[in-house]
Residue frames as a rotation matrix with the C-alpha (Angstrom) as fourth column:
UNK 1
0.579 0.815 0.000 0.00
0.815 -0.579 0.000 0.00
0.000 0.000 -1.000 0.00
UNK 2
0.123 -0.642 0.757 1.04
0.643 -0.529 -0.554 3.23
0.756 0.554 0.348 -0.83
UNK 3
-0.279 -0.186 -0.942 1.97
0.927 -0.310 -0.213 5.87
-0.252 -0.932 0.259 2.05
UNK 4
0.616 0.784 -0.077 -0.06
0.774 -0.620 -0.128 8.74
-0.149 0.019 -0.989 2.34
UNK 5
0.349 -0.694 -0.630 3.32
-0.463 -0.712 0.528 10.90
-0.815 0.107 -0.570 2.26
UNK 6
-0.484 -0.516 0.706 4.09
0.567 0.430 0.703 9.43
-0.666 0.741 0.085 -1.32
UNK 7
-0.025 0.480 0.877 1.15
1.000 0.023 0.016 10.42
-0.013 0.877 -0.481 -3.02
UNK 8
0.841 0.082 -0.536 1.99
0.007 -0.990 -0.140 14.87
-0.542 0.113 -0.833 -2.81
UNK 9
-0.313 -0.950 0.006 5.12
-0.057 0.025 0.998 13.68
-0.948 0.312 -0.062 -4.61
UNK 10
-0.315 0.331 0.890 3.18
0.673 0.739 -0.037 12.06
-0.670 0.587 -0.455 -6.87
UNK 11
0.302 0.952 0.056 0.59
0.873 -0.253 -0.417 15.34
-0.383 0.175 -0.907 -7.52
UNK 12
0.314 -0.304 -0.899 2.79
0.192 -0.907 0.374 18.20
-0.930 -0.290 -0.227 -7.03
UNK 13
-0.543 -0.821 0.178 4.08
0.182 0.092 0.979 17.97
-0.820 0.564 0.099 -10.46
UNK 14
-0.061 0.730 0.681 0.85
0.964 0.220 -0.150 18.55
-0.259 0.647 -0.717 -12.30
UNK 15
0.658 0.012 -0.753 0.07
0.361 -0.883 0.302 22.08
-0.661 -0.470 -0.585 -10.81
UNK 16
-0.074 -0.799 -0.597 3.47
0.185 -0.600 0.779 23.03
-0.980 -0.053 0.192 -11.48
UNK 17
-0.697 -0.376 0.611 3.39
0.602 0.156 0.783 21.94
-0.389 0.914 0.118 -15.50
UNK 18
-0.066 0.858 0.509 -0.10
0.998 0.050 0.044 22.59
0.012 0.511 -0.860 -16.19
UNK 19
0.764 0.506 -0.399 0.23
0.537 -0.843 -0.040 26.34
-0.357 -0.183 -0.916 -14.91
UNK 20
-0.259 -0.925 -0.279 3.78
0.113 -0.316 0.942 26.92
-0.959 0.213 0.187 -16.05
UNK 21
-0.587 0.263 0.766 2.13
0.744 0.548 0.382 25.37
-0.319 0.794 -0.518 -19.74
UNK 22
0.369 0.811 0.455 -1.13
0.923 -0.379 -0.073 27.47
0.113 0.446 -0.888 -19.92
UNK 23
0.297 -0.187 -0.936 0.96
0.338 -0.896 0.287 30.69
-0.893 -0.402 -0.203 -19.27
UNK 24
-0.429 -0.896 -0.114 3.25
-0.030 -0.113 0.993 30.53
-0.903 0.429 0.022 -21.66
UNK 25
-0.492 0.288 0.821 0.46
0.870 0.140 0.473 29.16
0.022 0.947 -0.320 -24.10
UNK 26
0.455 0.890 0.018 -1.33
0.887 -0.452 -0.094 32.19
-0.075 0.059 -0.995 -23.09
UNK 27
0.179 -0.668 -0.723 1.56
0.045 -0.728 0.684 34.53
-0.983 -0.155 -0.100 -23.68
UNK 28
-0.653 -0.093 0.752 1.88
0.592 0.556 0.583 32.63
-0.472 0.826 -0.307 -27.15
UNK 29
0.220 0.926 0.307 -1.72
0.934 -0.109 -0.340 33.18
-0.281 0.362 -0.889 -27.78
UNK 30
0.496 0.218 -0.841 -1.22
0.324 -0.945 -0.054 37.09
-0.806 -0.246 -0.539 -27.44
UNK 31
0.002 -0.500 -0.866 1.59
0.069 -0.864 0.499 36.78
-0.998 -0.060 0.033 -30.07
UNK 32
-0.988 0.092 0.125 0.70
0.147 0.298 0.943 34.63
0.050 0.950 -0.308 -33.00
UNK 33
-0.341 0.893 -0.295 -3.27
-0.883 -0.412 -0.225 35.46
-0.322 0.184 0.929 -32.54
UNK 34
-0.307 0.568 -0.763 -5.04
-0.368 0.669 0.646 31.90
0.878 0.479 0.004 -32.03
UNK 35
0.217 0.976 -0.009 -7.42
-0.597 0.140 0.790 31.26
0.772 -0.166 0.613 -30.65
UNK 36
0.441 -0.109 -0.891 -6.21
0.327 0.944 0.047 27.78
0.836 -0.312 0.452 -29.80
UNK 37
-0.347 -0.824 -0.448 -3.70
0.495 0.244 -0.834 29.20
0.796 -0.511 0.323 -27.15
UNK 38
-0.738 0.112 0.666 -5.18
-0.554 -0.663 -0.502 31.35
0.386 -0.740 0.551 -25.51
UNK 39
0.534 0.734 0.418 -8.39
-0.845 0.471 0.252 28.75
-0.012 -0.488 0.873 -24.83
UNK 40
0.536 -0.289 -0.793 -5.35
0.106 0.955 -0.277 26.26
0.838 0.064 0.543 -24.27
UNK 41
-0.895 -0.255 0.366 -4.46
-0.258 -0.374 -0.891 28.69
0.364 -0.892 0.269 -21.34
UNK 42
-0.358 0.375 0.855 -7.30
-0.905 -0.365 -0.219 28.74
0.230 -0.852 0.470 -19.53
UNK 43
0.750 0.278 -0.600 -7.69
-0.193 0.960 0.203 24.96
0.632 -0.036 0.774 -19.80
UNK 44
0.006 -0.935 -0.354 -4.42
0.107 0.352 -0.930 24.81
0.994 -0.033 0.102 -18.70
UNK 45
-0.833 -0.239 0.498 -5.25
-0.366 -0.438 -0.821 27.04
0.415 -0.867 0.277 -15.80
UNK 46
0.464 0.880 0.104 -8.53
-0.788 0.357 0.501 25.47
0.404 -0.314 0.859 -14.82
UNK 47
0.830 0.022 -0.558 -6.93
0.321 0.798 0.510 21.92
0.456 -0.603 0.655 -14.25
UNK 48
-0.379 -0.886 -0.267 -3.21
0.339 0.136 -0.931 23.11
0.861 -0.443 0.249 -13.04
UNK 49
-0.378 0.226 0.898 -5.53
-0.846 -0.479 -0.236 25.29
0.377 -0.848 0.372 -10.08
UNK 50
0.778 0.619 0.111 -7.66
-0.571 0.621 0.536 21.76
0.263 -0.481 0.837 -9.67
UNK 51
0.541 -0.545 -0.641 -4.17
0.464 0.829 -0.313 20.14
0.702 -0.128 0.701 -9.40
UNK 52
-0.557 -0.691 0.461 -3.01
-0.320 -0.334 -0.886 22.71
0.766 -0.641 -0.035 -7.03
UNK 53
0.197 0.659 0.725 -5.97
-0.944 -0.073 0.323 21.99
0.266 -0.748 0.608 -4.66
UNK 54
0.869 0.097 -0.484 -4.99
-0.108 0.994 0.006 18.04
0.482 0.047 0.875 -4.76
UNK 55
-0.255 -0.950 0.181 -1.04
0.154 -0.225 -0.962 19.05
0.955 -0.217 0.204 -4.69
UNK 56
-0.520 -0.310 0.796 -1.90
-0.582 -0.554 -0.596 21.30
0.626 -0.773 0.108 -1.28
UNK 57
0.420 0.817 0.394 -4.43
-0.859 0.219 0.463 18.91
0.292 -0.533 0.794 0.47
UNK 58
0.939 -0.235 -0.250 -2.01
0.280 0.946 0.165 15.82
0.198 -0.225 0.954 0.30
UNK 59
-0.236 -0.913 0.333 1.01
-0.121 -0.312 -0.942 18.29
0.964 -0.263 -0.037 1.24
UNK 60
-0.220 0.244 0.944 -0.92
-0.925 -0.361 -0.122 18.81
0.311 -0.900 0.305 4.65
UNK 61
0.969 0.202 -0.141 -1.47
-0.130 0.905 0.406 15.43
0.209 -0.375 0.903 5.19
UNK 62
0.707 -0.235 -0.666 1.80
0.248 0.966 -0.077 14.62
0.662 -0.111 0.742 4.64
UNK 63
-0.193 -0.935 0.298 3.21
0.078 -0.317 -0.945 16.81
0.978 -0.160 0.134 6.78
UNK 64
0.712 0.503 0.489 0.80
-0.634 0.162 0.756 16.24
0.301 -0.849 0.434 9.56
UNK 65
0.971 0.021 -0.239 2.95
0.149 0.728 0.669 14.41
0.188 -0.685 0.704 12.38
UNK 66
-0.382 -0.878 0.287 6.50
0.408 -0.439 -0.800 17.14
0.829 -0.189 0.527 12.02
UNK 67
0.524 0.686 -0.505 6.07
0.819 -0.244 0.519 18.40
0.233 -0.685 -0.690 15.14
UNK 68
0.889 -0.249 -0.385 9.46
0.031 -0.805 0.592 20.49
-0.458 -0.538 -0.708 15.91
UNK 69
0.220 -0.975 0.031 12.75
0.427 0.124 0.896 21.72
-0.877 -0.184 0.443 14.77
UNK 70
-0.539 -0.258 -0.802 14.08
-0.380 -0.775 0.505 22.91
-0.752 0.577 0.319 11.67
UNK 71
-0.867 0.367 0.339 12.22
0.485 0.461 0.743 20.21
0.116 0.808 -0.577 9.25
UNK 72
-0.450 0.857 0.252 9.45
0.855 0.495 -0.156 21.33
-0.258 0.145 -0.955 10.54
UNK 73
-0.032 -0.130 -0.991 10.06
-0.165 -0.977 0.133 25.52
-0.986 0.168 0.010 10.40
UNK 74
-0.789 -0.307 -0.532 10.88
-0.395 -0.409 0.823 24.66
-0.470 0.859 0.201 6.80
UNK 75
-0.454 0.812 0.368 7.45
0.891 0.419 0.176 22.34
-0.011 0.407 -0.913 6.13
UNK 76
0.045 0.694 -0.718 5.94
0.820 -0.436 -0.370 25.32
-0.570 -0.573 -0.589 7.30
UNK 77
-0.329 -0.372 -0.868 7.37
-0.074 -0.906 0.417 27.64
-0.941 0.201 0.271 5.20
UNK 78
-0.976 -0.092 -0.200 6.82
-0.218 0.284 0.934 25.85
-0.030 0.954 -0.297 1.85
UNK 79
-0.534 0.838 0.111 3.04
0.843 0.517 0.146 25.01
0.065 0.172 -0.983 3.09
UNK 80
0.141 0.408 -0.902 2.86
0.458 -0.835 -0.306 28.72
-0.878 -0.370 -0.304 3.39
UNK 81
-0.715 -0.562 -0.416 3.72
-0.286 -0.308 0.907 28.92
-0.638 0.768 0.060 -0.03
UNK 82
-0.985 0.170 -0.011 1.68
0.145 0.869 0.473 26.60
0.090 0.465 -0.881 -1.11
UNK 83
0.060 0.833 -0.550 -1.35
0.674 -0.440 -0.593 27.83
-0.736 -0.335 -0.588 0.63
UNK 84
0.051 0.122 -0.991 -0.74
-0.204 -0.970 -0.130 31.51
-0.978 0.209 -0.025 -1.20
UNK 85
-0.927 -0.208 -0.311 0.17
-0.308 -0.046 0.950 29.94
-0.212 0.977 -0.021 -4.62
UNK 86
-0.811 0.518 0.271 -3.25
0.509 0.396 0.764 28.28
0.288 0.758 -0.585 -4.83
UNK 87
-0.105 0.440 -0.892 -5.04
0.381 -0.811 -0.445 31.26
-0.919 -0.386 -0.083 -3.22
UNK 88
-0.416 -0.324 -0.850 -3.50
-0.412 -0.766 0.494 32.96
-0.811 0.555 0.186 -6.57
UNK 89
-0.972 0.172 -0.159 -4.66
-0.006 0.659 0.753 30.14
0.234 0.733 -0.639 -8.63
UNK 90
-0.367 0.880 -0.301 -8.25
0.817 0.150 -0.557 30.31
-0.445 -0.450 -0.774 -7.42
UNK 91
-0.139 0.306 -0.942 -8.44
0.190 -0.925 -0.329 33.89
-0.972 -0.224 0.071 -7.64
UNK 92
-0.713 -0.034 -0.701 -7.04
-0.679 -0.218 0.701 34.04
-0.176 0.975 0.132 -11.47
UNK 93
-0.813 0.579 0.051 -8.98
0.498 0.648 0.577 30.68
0.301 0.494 -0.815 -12.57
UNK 94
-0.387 0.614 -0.688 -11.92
0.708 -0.280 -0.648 32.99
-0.591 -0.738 -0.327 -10.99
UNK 95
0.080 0.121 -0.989 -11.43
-0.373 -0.917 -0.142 36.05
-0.924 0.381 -0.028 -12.52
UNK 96
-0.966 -0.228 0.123 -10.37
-0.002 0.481 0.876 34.04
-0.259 0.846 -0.465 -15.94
UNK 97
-0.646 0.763 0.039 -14.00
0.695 0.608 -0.385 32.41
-0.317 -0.221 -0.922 -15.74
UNK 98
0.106 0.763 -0.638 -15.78
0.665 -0.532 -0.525 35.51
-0.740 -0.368 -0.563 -15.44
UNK 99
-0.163 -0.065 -0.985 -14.38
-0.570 -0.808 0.147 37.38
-0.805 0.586 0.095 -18.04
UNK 100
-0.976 0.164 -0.144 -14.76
-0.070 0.392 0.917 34.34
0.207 0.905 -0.371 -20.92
UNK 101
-0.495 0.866 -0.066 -18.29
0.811 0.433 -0.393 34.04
-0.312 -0.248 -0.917 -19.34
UNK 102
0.293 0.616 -0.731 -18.99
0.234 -0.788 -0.570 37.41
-0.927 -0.004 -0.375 -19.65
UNK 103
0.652 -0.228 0.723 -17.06
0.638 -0.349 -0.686 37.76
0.409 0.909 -0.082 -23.51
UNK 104
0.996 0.016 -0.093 -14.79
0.060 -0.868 0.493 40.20
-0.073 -0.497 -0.865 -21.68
UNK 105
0.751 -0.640 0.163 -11.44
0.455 0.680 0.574 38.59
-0.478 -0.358 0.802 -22.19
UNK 106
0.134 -0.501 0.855 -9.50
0.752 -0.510 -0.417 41.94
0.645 0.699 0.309 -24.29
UNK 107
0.385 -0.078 0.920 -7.84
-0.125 -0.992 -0.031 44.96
0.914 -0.103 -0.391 -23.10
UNK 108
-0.656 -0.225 0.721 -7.01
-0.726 -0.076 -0.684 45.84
0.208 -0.971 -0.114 -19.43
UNK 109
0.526 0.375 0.763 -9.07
-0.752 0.625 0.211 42.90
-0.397 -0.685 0.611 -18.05
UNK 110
0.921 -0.315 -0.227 -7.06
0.208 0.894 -0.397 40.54
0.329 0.319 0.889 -20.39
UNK 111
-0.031 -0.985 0.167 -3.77
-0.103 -0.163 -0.981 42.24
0.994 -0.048 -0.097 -19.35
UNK 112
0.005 0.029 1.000 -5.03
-0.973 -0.229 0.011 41.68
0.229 -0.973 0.027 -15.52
UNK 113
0.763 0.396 0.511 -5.61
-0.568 0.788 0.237 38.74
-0.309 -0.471 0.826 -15.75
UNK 114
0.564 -0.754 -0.337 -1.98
0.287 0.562 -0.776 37.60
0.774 0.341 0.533 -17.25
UNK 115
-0.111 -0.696 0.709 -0.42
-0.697 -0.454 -0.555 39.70
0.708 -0.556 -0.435 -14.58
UNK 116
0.437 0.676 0.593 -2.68
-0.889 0.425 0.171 37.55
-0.136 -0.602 0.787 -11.90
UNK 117
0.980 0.187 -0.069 -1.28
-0.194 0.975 -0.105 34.52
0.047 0.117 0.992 -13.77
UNK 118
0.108 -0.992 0.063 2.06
-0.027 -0.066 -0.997 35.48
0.994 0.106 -0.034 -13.99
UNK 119
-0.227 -0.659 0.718 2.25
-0.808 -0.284 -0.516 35.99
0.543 -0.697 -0.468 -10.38
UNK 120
0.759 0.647 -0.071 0.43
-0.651 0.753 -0.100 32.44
-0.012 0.122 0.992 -10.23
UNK 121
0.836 -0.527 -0.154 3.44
0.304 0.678 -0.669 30.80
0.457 0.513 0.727 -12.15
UNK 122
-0.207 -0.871 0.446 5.75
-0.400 -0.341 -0.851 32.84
0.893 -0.355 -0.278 -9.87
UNK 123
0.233 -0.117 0.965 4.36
-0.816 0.517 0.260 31.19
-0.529 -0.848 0.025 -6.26
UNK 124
0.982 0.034 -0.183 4.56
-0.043 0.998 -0.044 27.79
0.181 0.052 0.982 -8.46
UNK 125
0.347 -0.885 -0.310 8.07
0.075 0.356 -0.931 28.47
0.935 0.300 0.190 -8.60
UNK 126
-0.148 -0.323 0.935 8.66
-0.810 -0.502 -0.302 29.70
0.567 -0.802 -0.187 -5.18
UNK 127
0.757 0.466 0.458 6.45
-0.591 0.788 0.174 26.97
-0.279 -0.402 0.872 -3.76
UNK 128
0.737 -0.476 -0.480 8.69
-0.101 0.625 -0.774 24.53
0.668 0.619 0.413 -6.13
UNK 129
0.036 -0.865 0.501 11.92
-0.490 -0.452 -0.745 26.04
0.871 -0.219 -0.440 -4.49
UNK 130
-0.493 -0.290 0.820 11.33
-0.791 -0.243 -0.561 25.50
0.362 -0.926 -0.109 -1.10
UNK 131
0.738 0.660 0.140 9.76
-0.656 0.751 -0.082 22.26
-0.159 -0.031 0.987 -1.84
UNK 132
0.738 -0.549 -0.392 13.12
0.072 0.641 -0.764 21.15
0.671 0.536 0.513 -3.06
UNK 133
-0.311 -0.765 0.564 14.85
-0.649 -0.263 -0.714 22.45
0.695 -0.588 -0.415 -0.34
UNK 134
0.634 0.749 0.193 12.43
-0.754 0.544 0.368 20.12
0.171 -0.379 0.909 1.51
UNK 135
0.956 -0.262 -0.130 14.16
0.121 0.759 -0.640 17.27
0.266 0.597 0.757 -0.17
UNK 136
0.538 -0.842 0.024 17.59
0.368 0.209 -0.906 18.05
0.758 0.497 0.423 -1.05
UNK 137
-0.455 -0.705 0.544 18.51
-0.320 -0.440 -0.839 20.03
0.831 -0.556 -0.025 2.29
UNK 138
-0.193 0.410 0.891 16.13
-0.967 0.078 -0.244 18.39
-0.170 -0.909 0.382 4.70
UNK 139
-0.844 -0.116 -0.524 15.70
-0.333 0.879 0.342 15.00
0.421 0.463 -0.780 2.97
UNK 140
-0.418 0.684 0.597 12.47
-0.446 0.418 -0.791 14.80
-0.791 -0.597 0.130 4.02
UNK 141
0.508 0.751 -0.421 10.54
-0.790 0.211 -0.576 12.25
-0.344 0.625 0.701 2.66
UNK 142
0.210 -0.538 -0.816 13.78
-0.824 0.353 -0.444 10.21
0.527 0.765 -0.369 1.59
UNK 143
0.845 -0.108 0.524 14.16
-0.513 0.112 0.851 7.23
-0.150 -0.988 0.039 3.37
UNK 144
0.074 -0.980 -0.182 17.76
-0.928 -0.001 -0.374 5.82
0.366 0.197 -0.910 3.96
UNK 145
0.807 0.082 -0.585 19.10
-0.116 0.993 -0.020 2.43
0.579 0.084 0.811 3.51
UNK 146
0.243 -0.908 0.343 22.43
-0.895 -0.073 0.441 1.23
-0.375 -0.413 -0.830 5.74
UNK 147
0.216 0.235 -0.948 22.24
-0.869 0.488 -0.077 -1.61
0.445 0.841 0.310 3.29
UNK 148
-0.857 -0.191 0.478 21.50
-0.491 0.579 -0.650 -3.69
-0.153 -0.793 -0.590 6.02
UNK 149
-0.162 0.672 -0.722 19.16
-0.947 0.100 0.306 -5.48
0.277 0.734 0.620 3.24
C-alpha cells in the first residue's frame, strides 16, 4: 500500500506543468493570434488550479505528524507557499471564468488577468523552491538504507 506521504510527490508535479504550460500558451496566444492558445491557457489554468488543490491537500497530510525543529520551520514555510500559490490560482482561474463568461477577455481585463497569472506561475516556482529544499537540504521524505538489506 502506498503511504499517504508518497502520493503529494506524486501530484505536485501537475500544478506546477499545467500552470507553467497554460501561461506561456497564453503569452503565445497574445503573439501569433489563435485562438487555440489562448483557450489552451485557460484549460491549462482550470486543471493546473484543480491540481493545485490536490497538490496542497495531500502536502498537509503529509506533513501532519513534524512536530518540531528545523524540518518542521521549513514544512511550514513551503506550506505557506503553497497555501498563497493556490489562493492565486483560485483567484485568477476565478477572474479568468468571469471574463470568458462574460465575452470580456480583451484589453485591461485581459492584461489583468496575465499579470494575476504570472504571479500564479511565480508562487509555483517559489512553492517549487522551497519544496526542493524540503528534499535536497532536509531530505524529508527520503528514506535511507544502511544496506542492512
Amino acid at each position: 500500500m502506498i503511504d499517504i506521504s508518497h502520493i503529494h510527490p506524486m501530484l505536485v508535479h501537475f500544478p506546477i506543468a499545467l500552470l507553467i504550460a497554460g501561461f506561456f500558451s497564453d503569452v503565445l496566444g497574445l503573439f501569433v493570434k489563435k485562438e487555440f492558445f489562448t483557450r489552451a491557457g485557460f484549460y491549462l489554468l482550470i486543471l493546473g488550479t484543480l491540481g493545485a488543490i490536490a497538490a496542497v491537500i495531500t502536502g498537509h497530510m503529509a506533513g501532519d505528524g513534524i512536530e518540531s525543529g528545523s524540518l518542521k520551520q521549513a514544512v511550514e514555510v513551503h506550506e505557506d507557499a503553497g497555501t498563497l500559490t493556490l489562493w492565486l490560482a483560485l483567484i485568477t482561474s476565478a477572474f479568468r471564468i468571469v471574463l470568458v463568461w462574460l465575452e470580456k477577455y480583451r484589453g485591461i481585463l485581459k492584461a489583468a488577468a496575465l499579470v494575476l497569472f504570472l504571479a500564479t506561475v511565480l508562487s509555483v516556482a517559489r512553492t517549487g523552491y522551497y519544496g526542493g529544499e524540503l528534499v535536497y537540504k532536509h531530505a524529508a521524505g527520503v528514506e535511507f538504507s544502511l544496506g542492512n538489506n
